[in-house]
MDAnalysis code that builds the backbone (N, CA, C; Angstrom):
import MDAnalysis as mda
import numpy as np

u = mda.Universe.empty(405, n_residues=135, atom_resindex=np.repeat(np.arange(135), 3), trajectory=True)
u.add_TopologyAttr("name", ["N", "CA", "C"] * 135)
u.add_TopologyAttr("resid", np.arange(1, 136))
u.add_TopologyAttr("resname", ["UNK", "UNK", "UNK", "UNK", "UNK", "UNK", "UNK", "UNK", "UNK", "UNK", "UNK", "UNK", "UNK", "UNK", "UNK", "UNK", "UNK", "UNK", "UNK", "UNK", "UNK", "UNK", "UNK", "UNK", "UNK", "UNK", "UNK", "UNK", "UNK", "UNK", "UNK", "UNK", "UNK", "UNK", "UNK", "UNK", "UNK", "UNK", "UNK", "UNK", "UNK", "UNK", "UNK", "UNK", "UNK", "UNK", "UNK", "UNK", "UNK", "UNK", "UNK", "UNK", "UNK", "UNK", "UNK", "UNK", "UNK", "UNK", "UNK", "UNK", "UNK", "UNK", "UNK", "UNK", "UNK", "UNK", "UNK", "UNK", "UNK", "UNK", "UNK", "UNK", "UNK", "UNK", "UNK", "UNK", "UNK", "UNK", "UNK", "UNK", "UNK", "UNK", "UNK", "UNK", "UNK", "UNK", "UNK", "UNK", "UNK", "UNK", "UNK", "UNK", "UNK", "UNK", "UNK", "UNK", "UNK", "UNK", "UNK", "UNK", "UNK", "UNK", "UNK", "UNK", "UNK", "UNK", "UNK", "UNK", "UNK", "UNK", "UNK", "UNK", "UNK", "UNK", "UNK", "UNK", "UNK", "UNK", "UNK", "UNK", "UNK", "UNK", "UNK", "UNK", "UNK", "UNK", "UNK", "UNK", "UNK", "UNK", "UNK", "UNK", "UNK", "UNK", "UNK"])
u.atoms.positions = np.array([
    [-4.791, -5.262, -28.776],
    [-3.613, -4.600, -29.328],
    [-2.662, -5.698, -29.814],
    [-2.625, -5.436, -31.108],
    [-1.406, -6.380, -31.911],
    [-0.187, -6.544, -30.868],
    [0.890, -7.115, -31.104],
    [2.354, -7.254, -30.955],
    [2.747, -6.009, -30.691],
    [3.214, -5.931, -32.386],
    [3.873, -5.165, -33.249],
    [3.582, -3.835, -32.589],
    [1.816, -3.108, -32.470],
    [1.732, -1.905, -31.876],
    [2.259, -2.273, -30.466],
    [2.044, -2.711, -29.987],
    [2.067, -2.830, -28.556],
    [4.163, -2.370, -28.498],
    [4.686, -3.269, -28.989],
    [6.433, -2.882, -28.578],
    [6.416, -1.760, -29.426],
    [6.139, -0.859, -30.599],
    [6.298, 0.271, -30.658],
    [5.724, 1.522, -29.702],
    [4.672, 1.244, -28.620],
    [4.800, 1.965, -27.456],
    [5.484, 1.784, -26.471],
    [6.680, 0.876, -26.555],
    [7.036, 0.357, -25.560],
    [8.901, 0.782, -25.590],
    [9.242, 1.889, -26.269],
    [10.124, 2.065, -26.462],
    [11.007, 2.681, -25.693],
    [12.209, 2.437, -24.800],
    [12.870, 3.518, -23.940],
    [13.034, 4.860, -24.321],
    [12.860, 5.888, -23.313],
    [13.264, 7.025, -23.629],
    [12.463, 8.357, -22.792],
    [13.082, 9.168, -22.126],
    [13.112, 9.979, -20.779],
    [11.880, 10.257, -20.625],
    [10.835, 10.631, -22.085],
    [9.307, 10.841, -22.049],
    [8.607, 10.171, -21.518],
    [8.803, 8.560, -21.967],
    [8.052, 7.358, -21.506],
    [8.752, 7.196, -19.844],
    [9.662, 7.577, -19.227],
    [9.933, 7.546, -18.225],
    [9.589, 8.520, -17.502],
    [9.100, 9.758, -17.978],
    [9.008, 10.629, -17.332],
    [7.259, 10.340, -17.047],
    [6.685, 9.705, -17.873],
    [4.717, 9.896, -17.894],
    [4.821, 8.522, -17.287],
    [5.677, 7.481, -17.164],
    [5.453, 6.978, -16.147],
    [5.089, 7.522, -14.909],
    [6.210, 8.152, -14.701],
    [6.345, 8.471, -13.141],
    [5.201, 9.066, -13.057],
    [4.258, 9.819, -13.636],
    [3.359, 10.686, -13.828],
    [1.821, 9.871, -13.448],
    [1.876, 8.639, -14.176],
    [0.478, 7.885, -14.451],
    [0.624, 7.240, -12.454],
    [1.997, 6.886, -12.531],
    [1.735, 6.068, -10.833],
    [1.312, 7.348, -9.737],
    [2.041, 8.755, -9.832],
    [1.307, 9.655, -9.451],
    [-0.239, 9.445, -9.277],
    [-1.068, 9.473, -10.681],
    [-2.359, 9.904, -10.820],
    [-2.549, 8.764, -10.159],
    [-2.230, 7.249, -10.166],
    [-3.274, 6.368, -9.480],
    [-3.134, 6.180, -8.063],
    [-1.668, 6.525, -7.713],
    [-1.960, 6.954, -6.195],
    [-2.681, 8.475, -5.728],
    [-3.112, 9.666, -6.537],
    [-4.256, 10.948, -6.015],
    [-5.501, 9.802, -6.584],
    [-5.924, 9.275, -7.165],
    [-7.199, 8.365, -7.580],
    [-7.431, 8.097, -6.442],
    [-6.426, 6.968, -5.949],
    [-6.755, 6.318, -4.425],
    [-6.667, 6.682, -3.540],
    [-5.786, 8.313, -2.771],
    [-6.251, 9.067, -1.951],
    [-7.929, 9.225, -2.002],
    [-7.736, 9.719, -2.776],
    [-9.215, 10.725, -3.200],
    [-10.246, 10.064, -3.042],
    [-10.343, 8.171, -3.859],
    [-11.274, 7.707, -3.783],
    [-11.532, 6.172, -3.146],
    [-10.401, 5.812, -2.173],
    [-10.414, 4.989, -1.352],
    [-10.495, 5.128, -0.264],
    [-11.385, 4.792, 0.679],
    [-11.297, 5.500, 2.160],
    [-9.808, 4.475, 3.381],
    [-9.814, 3.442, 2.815],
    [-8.655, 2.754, 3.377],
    [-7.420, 3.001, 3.041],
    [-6.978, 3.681, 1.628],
    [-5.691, 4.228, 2.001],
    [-5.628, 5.680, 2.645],
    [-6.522, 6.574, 2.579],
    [-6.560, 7.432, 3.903],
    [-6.057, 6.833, 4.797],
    [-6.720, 5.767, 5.701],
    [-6.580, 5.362, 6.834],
    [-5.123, 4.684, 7.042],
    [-4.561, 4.510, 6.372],
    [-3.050, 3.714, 5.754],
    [-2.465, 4.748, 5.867],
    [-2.479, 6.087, 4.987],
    [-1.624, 7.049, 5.205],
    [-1.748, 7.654, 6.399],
    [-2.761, 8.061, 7.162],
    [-3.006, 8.140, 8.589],
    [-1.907, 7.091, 9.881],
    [-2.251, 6.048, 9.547],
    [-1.190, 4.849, 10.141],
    [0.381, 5.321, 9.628],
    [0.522, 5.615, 8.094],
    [1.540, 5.978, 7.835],
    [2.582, 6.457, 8.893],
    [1.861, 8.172, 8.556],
    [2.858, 9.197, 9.321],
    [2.449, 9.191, 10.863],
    [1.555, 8.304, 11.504],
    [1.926, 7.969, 12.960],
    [2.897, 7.067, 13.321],
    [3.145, 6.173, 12.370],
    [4.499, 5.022, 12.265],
    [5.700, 6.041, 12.226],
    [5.598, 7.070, 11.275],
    [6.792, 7.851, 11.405],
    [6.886, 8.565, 12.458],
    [6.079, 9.263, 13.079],
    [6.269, 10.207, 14.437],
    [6.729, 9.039, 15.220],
    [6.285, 8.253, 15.507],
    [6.535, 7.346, 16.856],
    [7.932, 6.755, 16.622],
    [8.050, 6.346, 15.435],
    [9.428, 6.053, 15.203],
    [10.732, 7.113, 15.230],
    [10.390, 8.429, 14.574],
    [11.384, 9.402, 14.926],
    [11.342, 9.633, 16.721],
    [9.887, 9.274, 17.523],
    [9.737, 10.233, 18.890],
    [10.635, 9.050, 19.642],
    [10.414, 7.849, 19.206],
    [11.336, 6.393, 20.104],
    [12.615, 6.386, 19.534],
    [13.317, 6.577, 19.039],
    [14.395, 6.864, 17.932],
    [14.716, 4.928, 17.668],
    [14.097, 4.549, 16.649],
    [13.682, 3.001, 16.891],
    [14.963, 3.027, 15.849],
    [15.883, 1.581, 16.148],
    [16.520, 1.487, 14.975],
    [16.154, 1.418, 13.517],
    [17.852, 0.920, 12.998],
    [17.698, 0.889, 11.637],
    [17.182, -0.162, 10.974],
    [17.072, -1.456, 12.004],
    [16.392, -2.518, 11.559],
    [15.528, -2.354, 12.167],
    [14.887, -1.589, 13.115],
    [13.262, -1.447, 13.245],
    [12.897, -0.466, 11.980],
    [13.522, 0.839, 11.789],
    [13.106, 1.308, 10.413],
    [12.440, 0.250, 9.451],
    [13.318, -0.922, 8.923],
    [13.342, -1.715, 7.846],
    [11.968, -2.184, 8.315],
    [11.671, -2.954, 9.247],
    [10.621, -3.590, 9.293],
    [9.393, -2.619, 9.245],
    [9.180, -1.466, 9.968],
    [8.391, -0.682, 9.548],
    [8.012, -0.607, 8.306],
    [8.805, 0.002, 7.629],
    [8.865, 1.125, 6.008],
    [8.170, -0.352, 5.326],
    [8.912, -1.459, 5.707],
    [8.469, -2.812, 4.569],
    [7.370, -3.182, 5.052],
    [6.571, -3.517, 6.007],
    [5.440, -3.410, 6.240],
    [4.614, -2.527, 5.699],
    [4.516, -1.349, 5.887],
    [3.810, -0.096, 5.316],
    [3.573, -0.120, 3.927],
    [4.726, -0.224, 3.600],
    [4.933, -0.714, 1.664],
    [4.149, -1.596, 1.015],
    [4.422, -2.735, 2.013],
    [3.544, -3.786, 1.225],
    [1.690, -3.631, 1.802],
    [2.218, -3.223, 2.552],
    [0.166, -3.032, 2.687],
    [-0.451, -1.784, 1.414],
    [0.332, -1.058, 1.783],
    [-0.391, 0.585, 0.381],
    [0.213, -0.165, -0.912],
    [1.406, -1.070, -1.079],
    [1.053, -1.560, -2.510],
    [0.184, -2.242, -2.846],
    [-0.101, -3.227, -1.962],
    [-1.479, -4.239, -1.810],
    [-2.524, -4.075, -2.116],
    [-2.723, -2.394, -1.402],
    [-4.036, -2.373, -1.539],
    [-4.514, -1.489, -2.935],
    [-3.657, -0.617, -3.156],
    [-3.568, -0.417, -4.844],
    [-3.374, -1.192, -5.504],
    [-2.682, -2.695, -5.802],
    [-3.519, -3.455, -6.140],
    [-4.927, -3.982, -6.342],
    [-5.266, -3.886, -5.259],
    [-6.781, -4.472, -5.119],
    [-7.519, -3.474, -5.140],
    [-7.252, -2.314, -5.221],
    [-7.856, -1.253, -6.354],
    [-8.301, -1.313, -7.388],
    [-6.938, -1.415, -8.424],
    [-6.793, -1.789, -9.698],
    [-7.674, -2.916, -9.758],
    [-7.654, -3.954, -9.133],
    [-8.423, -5.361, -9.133],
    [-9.671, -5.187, -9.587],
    [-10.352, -4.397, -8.758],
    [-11.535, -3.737, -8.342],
    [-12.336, -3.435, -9.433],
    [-11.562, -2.473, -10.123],
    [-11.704, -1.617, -10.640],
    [-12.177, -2.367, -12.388],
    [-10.964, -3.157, -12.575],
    [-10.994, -3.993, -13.589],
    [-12.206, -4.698, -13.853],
    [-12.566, -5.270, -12.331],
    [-13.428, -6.236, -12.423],
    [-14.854, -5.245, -12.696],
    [-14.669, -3.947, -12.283],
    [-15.990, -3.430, -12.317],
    [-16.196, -3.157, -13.571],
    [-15.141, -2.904, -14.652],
    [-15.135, -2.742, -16.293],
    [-15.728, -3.855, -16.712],
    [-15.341, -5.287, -16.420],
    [-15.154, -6.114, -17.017],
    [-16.903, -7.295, -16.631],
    [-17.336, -6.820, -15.120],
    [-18.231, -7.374, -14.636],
    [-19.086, -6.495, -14.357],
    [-19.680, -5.522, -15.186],
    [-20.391, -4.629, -14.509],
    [-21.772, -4.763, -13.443],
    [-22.443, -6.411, -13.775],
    [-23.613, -7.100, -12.643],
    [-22.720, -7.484, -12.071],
    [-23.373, -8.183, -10.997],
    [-23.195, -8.337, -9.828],
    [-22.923, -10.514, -10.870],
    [-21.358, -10.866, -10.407],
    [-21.535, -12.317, -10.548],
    [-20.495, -12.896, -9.611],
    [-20.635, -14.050, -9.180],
    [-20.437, -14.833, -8.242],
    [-18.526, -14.829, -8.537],
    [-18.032, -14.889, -9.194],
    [-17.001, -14.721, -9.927],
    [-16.146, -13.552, -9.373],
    [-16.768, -12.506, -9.987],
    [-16.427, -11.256, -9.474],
    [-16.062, -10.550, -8.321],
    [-17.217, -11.419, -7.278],
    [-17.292, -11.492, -5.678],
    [-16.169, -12.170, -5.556],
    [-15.906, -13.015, -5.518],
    [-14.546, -14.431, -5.061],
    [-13.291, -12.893, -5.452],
    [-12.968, -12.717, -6.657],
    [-11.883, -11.863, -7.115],
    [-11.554, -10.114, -6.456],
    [-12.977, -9.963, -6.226],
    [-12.628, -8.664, -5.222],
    [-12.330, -9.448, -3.783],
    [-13.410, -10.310, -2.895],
    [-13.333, -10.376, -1.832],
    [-12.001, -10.880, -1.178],
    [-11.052, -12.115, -2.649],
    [-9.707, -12.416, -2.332],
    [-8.462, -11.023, -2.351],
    [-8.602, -10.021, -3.340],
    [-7.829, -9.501, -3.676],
    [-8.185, -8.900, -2.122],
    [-9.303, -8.030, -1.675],
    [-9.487, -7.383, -0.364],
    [-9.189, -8.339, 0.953],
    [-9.163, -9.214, 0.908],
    [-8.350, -10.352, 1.796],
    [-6.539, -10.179, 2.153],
    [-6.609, -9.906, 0.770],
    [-4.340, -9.708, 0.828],
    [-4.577, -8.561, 1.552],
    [-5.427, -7.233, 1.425],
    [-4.914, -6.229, 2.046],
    [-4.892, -6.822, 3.571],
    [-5.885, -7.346, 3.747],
    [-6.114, -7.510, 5.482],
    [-5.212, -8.234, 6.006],
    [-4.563, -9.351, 5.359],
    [-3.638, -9.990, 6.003],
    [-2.129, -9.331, 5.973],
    [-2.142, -8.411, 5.093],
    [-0.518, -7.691, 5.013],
    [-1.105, -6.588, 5.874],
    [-2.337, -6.137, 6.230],
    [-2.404, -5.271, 7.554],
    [-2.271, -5.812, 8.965],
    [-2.832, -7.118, 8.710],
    [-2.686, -7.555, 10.379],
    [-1.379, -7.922, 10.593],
    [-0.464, -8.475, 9.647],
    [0.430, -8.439, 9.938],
    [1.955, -7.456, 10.280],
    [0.993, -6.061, 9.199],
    [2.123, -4.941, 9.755],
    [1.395, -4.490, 11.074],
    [0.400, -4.771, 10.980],
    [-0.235, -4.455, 12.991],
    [0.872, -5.157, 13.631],
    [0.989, -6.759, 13.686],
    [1.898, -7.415, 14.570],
    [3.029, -7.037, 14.549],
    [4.141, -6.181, 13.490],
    [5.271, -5.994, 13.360],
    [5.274, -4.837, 14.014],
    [4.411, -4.039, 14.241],
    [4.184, -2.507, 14.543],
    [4.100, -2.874, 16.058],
    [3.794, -3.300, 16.512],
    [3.094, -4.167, 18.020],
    [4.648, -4.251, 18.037],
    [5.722, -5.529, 17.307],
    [6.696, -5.920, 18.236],
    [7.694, -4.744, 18.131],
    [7.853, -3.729, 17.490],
    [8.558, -2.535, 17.201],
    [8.527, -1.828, 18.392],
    [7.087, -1.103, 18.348],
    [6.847, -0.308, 19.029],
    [6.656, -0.543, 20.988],
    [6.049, -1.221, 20.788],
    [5.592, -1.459, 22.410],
    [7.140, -2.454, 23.179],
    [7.748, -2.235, 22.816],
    [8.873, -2.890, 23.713],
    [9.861, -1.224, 23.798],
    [9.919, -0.303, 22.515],
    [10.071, 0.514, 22.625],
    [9.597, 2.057, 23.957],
    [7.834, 1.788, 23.623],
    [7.263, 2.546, 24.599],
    [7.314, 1.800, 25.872],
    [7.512, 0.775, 26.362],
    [8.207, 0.540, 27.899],
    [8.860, 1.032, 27.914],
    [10.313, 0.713, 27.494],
    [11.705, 1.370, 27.775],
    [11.660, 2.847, 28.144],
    [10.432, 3.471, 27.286],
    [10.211, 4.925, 27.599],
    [10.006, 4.930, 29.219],
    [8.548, 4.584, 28.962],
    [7.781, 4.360, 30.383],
    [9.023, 4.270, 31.560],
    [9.624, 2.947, 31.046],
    [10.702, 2.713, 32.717],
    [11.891, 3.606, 32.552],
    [12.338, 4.210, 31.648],
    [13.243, 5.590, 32.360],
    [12.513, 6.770, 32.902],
    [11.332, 7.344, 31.979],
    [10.804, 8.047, 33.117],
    [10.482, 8.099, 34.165],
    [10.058, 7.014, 34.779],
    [9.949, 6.558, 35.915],
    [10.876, 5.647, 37.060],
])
């Protein structure tokens, strides 16, 4: 795509803002539908939220939550898209291709283990405190 076409689709105005909002829709039902790890993300999701509404965790535990969570499901729609590209673009199997999925699927794991650890220091100092008033 030329320039020239390219900034005449690129023009402000409520339509192009509105089919935005529309296209990030479709590629997050894509990746419900056809990723089995953001299932499992949105699963983690709304148990982050129950436990957090059931502990009434602060507002800077909120933050660290929600930003954790965020960056892992953006991540990994990323490395969707990655994926995906590469499967257009590499349709055999090349050594290349491997390195670019297996790194992009790497970020997810490390922005998961690390909202694991943030979720860990959130939560479980929280569920004591439970534990030792009930008891």
């Amino acid at each position: 795509m030329d320039m020239e076409l390219r900034n005449k689709k690129k023009k402000f105005g409520l339509k192009r803002m509105v089919n935005s909002f529309k296209y990030s829709f479709d590629g997050l039902a894509y990746a419900a539908k056809k990723e089995q790890s953001i299932i499992l993300m949105f699963i983690c999701l709304i148990l982050a939220l129950i436990l957090g509404f059931l502990l009434q965790i602060t507002l800077l535990e909120w933050f660290f939550i929600l930003i954790a969570i965020g960056l892992v499901l953006g991540t990994e729609l990323i490395n969707t898209s990655i994926e995906a590209t590469i499967d257009l673009l590499s349709p055999k199997f090349h050594p290349l291709a491997k390195v670019a999925k297996d790194t992009a699927s790497a970020a997810v794991f490390v922005y998961s283990l690390i909202a694991f650890i943030i979720g860990c220091l959130v939560f479980i100092p929280n569920i004591i405190e439970l534990i030792e008033r009930v008891y």
